[in-house]
N, C-alpha and C positions, 0 to 999 in steps of 0.2 A: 556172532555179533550181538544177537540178542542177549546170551547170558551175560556178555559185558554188561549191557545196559542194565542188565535187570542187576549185577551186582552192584554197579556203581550209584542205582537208585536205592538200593537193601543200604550201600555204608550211608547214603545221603541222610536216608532218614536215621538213621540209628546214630549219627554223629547231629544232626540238625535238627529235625523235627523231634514232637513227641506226642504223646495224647491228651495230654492236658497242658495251659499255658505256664503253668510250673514248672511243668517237664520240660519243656520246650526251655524257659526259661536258667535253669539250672545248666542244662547244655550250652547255653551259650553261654554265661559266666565261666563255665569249666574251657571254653575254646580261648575269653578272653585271658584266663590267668595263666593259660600254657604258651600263647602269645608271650606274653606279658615275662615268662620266664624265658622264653626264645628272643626275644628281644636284646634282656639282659646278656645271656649267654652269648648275642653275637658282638655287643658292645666294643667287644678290645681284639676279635678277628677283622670287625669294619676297620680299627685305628690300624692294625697292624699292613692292610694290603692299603690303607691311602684316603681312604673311604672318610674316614673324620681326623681328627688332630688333636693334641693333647685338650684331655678335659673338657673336650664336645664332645659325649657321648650320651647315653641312652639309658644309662643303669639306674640314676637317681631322679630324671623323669617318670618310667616306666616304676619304680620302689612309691613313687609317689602316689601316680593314681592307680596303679590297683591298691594300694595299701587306705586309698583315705574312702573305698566304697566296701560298705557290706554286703557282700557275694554268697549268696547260697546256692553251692553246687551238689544239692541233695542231699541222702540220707547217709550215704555208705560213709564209713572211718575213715577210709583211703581219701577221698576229696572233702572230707572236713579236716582232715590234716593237714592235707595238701593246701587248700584254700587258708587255715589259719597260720599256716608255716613257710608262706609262698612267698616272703623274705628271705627264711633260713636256707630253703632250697635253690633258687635263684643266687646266693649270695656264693652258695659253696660250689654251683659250676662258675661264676669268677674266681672263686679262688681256685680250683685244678687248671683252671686258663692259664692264673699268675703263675703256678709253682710250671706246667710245664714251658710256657714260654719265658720265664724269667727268673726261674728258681725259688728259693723261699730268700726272702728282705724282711728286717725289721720294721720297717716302712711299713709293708701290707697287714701288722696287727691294727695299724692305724685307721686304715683303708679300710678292710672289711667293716671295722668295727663303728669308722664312718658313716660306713652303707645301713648297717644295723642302725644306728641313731634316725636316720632318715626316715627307714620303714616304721621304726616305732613312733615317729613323729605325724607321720600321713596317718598309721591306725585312727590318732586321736580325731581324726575329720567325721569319721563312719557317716558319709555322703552319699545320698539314694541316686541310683541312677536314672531315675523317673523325672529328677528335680530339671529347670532349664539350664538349655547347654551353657550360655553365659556364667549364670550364678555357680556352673561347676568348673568350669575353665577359670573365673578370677579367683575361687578357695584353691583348687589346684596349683596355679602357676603362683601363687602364694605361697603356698608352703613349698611349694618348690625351690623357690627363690630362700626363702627361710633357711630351709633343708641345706642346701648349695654353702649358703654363709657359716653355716655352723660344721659344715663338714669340711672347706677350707680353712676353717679356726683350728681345727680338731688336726686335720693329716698334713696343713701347709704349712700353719706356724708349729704348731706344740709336736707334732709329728716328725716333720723335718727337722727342729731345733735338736729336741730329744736322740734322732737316729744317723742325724749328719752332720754335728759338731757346730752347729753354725750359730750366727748368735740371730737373737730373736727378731730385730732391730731389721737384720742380714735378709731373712727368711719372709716378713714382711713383703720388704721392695721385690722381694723375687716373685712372691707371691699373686701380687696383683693383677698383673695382664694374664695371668692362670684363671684368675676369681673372675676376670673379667669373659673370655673363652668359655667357661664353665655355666656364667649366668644365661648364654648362648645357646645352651642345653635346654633352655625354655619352650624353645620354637617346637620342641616334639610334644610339650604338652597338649596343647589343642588337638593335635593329628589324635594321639593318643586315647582324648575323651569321647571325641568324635566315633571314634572305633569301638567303644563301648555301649556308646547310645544308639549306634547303628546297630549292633548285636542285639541290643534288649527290647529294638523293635517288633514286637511280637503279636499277631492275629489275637485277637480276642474277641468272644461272639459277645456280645453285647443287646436284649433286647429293647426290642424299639416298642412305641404306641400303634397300633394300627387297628382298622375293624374288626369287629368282631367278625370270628371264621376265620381270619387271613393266615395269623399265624406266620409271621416276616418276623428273623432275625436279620438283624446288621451286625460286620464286623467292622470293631475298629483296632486300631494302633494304640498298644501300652508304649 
């Protein structure tokens, strides 16, 4: 029993804690972006077992706000790739989702390439996560909303017209109660940024004034 405890304290810290608030910090950016691609990735198994409904989902929330904060998850290659390509990686387990439950569609160059727009559209925010949660949740749920319009312009009209014969006019009225469902997808924003500034809540010693001799630090909350 003991060596339980003591392994399940050895991963606690080695995945949680660190020795400096850097450290510490860096580890939690690296927990919020693997979320953040686990999120993505369950997206369209939620829609499939009932969980959500066409175009409620989770993928261009989640593209959102990890994409509009600048995350540094330390020094090594591996998570500075990770962290700069955490679009491209996220995007490509949606697409082996698509091809195995739906095969390949001309449709999904639109999709993905949807999704792509989106993440390159959050980059442009590079929003601190120190900033107030308000001020981050109305830039977020903004481009989100932004995001959402230009990716149903891109795979509802010009996508669908292009790959299912229809006319544009057609593709439109179909379109709408979709865009409408979609903007719906909002409501995970906030959860979302919330889960990021709870992560980057991190101990910081910080000293204080006191008598001479005393020698008192306090910590506070970054």
């Amino acid at each position: 029993m003991r060596r339980i405890v003591k392994m399940m304290m050895y991963i606690s810290d080695k995945i949680w804690r660190g020795r400096t608030p850097g450290e510490v910090l860096s580890k939690r950016y690296k927990i919020f972006v693997l979320l953040g691609i686990l999120f993505i990735a369950l997206s369209i198994p939620l829609y499939l077992v009932g969980v959500t409904f066409p175009n409620f989902e989770l993928i261009i929330p989640t593209l959102v706000v990890i994409g509009s904060f600048s995350l540094y998850c330390g020094p090594t290659k591996f998570w500075r790739v990770t962290t700069r390509y955490f679009g491209v990686i996220a995007l490509a387990s949606v697409f082996i989702i698509y091809l195995v439950v739906w095969g390949p569609r001309p449709i999904q160059a639109f999709t993905l390439s949807g999704f792509a727009i989106c993440w390159l559209l959050a980059m442009r925010n590079k929003l601190s996560m120190f900033d107030k949660f308000k001020k981050l949740v109305w830039r977020t749920t903004l481009t989100a909303a932004v995001a959402i319009l230009i990716f149903d312009v891109w795979t509802g009209l010009i996508g669908h017209t292009l790959t299912a014969g229809v006319s544009l006019w057609a593709a439109f009225l179909g379109q709408i109660p979709f865009t409408l469902y979609h903007l719906a997808s909002l409501v995970f924003v906030p959860p979302l940024v919330g889960l990021g500034k709870l992560l980057v809540r991190v101990k910081v010693p910080v000293p204080v004034a006191t008598r001479v001799g005393a020698g008192v630090k306090a910590s506070s909350r970054r």
